[in-house]
LUMMAR-812001 format. One record per residue (C-alpha): residue number from 1; residue in one letter; y, z, x. Coordinates in steps of 0.1 Angstrom, whole numbers. Layout:
BEGIN
<atom><num>NUM</num><residuo>a</residuo><y>Y</y><z>Z</z><x>X</x></atom>
...
//
This chain:
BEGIN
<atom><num>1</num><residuo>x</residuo><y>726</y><z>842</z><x>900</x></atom>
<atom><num>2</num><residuo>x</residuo><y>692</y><z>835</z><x>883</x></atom>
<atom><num>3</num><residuo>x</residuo><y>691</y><z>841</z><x>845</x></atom>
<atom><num>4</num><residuo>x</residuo><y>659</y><z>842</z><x>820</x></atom>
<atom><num>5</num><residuo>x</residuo><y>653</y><z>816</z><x>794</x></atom>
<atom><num>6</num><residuo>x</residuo><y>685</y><z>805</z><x>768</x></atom>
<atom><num>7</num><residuo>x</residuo><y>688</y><z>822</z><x>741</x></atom>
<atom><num>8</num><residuo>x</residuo><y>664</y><z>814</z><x>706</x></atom>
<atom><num>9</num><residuo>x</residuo><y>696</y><z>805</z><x>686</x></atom>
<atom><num>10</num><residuo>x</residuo><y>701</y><z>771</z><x>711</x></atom>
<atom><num>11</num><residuo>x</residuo><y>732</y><z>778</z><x>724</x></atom>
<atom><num>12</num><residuo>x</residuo><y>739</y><z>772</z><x>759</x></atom>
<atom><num>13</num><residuo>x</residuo><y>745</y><z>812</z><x>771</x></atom>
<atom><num>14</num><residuo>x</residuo><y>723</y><z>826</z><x>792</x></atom>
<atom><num>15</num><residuo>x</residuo><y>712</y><z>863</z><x>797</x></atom>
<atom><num>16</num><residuo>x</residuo><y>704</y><z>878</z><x>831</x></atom>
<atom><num>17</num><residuo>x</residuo><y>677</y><z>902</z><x>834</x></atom>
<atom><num>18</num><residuo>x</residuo><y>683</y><z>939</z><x>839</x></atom>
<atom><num>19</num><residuo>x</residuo><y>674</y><z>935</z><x>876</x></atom>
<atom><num>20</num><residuo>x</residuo><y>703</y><z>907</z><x>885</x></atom>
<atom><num>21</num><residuo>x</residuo><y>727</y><z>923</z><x>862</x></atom>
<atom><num>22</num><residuo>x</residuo><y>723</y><z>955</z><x>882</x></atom>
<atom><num>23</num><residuo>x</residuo><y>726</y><z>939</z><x>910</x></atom>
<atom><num>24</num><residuo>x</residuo><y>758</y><z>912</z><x>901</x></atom>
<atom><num>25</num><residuo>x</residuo><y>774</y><z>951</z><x>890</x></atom>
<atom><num>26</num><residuo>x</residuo><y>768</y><z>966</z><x>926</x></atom>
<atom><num>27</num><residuo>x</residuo><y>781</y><z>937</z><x>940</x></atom>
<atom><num>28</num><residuo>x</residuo><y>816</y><z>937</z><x>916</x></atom>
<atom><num>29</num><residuo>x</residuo><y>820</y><z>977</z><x>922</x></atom>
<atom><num>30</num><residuo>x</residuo><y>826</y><z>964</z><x>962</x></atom>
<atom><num>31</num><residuo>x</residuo><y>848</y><z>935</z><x>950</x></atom>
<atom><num>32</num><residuo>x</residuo><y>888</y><z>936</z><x>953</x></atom>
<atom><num>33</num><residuo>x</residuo><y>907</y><z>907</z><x>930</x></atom>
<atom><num>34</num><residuo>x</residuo><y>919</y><z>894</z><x>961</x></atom>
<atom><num>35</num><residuo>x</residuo><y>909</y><z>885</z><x>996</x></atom>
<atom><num>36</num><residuo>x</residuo><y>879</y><z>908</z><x>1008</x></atom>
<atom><num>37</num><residuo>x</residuo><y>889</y><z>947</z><x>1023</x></atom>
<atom><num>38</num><residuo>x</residuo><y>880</y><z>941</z><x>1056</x></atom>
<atom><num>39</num><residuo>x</residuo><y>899</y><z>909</z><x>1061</x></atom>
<atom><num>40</num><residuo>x</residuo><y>932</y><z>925</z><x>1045</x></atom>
<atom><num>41</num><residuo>x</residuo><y>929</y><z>955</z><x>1070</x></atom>
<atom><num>42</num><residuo>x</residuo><y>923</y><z>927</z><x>1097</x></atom>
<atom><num>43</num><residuo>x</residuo><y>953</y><z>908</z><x>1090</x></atom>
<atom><num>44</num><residuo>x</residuo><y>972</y><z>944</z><x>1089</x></atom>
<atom><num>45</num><residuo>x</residuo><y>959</y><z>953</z><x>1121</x></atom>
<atom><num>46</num><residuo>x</residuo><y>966</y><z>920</z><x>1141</x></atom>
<atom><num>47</num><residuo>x</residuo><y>1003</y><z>924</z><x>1125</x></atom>
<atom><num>48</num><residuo>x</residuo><y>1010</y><z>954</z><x>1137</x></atom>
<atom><num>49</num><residuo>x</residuo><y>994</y><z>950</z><x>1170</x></atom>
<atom><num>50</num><residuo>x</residuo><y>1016</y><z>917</z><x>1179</x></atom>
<atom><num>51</num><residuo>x</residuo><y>1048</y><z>936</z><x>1169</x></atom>
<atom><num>52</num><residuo>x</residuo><y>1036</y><z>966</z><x>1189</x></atom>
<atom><num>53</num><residuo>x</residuo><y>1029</y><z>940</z><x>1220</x></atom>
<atom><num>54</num><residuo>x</residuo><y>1063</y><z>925</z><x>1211</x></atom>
<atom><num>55</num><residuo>x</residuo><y>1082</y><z>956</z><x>1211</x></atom>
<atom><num>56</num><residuo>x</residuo><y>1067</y><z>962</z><x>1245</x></atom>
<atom><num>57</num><residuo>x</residuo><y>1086</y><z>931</z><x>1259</x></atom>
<atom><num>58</num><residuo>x</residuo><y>1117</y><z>947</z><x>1266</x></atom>
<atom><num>59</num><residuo>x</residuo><y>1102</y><z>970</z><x>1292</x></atom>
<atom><num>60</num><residuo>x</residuo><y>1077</y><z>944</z><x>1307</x></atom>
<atom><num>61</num><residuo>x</residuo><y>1049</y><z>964</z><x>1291</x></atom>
<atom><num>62</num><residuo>x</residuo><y>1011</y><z>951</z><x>1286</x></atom>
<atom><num>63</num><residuo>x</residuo><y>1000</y><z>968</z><x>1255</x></atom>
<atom><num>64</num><residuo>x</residuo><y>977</y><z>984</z><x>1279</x></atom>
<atom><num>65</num><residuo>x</residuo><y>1003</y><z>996</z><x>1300</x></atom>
<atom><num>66</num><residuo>x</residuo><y>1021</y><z>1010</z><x>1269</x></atom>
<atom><num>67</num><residuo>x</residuo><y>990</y><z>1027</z><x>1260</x></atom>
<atom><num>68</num><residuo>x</residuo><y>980</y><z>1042</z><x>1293</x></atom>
<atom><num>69</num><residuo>x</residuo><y>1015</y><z>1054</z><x>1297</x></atom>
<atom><num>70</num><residuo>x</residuo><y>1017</y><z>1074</z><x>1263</x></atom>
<atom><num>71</num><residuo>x</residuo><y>983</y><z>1090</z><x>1275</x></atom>
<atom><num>72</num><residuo>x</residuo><y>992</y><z>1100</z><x>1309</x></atom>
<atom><num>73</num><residuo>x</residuo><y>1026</y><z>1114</z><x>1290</x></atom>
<atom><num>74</num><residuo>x</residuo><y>1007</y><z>1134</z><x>1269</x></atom>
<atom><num>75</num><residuo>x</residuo><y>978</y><z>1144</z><x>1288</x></atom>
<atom><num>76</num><residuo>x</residuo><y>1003</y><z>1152</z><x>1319</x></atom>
<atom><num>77</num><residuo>x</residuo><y>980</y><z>1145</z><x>1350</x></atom>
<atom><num>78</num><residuo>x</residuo><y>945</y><z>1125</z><x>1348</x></atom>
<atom><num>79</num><residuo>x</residuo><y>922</y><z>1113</z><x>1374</x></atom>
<atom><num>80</num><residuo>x</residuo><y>919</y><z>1070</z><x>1365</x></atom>
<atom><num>81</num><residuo>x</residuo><y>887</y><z>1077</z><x>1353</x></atom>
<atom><num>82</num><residuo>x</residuo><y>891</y><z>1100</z><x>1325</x></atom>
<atom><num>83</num><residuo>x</residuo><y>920</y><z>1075</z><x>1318</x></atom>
<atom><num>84</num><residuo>x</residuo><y>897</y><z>1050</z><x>1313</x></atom>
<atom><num>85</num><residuo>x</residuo><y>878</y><z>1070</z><x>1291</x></atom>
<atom><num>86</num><residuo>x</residuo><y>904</y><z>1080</z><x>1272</x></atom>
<atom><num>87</num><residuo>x</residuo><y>920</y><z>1036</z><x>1268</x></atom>
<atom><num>88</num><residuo>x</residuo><y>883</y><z>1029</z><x>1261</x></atom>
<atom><num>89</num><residuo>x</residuo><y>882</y><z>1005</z><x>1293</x></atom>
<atom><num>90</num><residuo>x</residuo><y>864</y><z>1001</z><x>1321</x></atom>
<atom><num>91</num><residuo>x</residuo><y>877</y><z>1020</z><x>1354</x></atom>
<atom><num>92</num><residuo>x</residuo><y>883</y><z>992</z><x>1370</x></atom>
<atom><num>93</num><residuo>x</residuo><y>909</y><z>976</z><x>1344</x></atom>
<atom><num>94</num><residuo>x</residuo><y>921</y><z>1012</z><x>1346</x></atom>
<atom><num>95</num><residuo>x</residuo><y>931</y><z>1004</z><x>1382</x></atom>
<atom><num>96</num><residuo>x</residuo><y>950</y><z>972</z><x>1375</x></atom>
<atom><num>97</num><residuo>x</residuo><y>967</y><z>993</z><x>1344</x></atom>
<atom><num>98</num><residuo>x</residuo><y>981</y><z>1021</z><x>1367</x></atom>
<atom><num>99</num><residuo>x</residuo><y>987</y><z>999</z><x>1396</x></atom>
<atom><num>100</num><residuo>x</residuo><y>1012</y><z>980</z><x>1374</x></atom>
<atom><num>101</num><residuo>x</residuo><y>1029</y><z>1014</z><x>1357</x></atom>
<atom><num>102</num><residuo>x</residuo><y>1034</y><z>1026</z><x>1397</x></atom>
<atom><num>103</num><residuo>x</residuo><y>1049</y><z>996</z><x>1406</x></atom>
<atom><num>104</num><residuo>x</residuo><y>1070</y><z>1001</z><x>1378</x></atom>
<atom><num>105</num><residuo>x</residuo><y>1079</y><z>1035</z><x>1391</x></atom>
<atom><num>106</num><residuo>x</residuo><y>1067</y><z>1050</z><x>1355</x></atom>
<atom><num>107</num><residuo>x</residuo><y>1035</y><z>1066</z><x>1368</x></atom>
<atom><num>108</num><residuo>x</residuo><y>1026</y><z>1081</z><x>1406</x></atom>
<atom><num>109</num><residuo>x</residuo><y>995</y><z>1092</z><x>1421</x></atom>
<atom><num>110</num><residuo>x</residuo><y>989</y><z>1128</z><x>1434</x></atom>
<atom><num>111</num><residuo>x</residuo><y>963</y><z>1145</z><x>1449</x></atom>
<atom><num>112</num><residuo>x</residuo><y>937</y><z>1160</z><x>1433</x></atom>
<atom><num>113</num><residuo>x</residuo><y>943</y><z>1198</z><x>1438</x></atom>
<atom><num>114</num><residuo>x</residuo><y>904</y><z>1204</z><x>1427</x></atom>
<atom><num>115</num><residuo>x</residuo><y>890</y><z>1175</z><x>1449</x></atom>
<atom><num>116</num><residuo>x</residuo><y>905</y><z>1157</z><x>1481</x></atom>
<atom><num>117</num><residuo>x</residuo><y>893</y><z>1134</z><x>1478</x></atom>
<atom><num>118</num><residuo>x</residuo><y>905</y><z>1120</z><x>1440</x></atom>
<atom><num>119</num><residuo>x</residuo><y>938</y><z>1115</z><x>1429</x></atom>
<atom><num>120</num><residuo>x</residuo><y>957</y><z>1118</z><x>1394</x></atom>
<atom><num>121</num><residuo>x</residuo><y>984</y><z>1103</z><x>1379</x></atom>
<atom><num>122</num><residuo>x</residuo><y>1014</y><z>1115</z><x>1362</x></atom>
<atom><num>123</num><residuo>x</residuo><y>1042</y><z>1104</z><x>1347</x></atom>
<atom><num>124</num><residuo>x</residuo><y>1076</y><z>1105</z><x>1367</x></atom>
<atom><num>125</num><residuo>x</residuo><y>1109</y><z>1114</z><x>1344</x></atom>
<atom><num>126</num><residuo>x</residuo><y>1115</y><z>1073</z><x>1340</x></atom>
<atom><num>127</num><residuo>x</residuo><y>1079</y><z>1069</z><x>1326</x></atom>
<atom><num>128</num><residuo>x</residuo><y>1086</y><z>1097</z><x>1303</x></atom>
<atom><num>129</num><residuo>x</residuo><y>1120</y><z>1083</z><x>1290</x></atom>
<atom><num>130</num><residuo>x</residuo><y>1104</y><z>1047</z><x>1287</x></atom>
<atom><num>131</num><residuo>x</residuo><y>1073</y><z>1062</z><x>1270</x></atom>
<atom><num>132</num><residuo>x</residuo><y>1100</y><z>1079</z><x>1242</x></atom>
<atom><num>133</num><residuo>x</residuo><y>1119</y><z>1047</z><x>1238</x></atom>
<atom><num>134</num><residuo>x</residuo><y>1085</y><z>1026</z><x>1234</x></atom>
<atom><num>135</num><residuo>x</residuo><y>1075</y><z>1054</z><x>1206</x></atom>
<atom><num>136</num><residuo>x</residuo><y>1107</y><z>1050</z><x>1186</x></atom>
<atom><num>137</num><residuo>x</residuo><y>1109</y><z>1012</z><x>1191</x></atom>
<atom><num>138</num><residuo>x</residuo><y>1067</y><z>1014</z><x>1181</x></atom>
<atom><num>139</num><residuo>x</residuo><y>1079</y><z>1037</z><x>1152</x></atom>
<atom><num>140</num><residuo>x</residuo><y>1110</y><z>1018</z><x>1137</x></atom>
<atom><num>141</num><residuo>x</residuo><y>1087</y><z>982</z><x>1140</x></atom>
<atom><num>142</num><residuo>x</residuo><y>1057</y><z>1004</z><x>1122</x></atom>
<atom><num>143</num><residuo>x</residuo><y>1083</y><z>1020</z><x>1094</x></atom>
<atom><num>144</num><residuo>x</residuo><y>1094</y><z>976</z><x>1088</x></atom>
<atom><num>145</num><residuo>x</residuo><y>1060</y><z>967</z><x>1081</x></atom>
<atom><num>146</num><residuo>x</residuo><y>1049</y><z>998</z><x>1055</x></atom>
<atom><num>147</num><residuo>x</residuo><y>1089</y><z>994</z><x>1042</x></atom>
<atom><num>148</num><residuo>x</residuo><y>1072</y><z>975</z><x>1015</x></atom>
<atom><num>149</num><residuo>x</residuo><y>1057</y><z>1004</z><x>999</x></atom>
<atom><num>150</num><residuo>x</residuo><y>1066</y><z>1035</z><x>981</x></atom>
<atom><num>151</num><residuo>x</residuo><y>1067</y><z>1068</z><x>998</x></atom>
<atom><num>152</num><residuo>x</residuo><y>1038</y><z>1077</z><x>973</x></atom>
<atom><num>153</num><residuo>x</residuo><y>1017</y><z>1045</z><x>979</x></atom>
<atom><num>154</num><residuo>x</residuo><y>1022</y><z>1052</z><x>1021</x></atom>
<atom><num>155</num><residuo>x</residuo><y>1007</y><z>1086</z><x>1014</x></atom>
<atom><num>156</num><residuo>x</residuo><y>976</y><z>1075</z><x>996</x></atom>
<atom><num>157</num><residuo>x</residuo><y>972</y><z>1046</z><x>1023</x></atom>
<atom><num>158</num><residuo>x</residuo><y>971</y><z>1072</z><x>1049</x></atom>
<atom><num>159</num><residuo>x</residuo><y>947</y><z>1096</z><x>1029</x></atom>
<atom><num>160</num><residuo>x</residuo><y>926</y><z>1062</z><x>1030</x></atom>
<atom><num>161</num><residuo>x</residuo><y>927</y><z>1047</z><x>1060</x></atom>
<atom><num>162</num><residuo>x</residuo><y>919</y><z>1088</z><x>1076</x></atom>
<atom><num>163</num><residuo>x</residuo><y>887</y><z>1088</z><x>1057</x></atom>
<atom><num>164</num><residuo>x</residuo><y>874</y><z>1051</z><x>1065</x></atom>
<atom><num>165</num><residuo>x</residuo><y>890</y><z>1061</z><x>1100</x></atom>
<atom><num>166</num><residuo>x</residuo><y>868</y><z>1093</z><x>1102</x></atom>
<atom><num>167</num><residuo>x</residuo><y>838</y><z>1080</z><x>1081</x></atom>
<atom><num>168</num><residuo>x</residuo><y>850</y><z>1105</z><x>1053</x></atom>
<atom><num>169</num><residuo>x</residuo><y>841</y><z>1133</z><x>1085</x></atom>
<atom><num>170</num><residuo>x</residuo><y>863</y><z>1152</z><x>1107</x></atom>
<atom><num>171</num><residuo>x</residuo><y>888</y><z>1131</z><x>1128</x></atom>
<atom><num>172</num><residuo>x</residuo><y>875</y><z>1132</z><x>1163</x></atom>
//
């Protein structure tokens, strides 16, 4: 921070001009006491993603795996494509995912009843039950971590992270 000359009285404070004090005040209104935003919601983010990849061990689950299966349970029949989309990954890692949840007997391929030559996937009843045993086991590892704060303090953490998740738009 730059200031302007010391004051006529001699002693050593300084002053700032208007254009660095409004900008050291900008700068403070983004501020937290602590560790910067982004690297708290980082070091939230990394925690619950090794506990989710953790809880996963039990079934032999990648976290892909676990992901692509809780889509293809929901969805109820994709081609691997618009599962790709959908895991944000590239068709071909798409593949490898569905490969490995067929071996596993939790997903099989079907034909395409709108194109021969495609196939979908779909859960079978064993990739549904896993999939609801990996959401409660995802759940009760989540409700550990937030444990620490108040029902009220959960609700305003969700309000927040919605809006930063959104932009402060509409959730896509």
């Amino acid at each position: 921070m730059h200031s302007s000359r010391l004051p006529r009285d001699g002693s050593q404070e300084t002053r700032e001009s208007p254009r660095t004090r409004a900008t050291h005040e900008t700068h403070q209104t983004h501020r937290t006491d602590g560790p910067p935003l982004d690297d708290l919601l980082l070091s939230v983010s990394r925690r619950l993603r090794r506990q989710w990849a953790d809880g996963l061990a039990p079934w032999g689950l990648s976290p892909h795996q676990g992901r692509a299966l809780r889509v293809v349970t929901t969805d109820g029949s994709l081609r691997v494509g618009d599962l790709a989309e959908a895991l944000r990954i590239a068709p071909r890692s798409a593949t490898e995912v569905v490969d490995g949840l067929v071996e596993l007997g939790l997903l099989v391929r079907t034909a395409d009843p709108d194109d021969r030559r495609a196939t979908r996937v779909v859960a079978t009843d064993e990739g549904r039950r896993v999939n609801a045993e990996v959401l409660a086991a995802r759940t009760a590892r989540a409700d550990e971590v937030f444990s620490v704060l108040s029902p009220v303090e959960r609700s305003v953490l969700a309000r927040l992270l919605s809006t930063l998740a959104t932009g402060g738009g509409p959730a896509d």
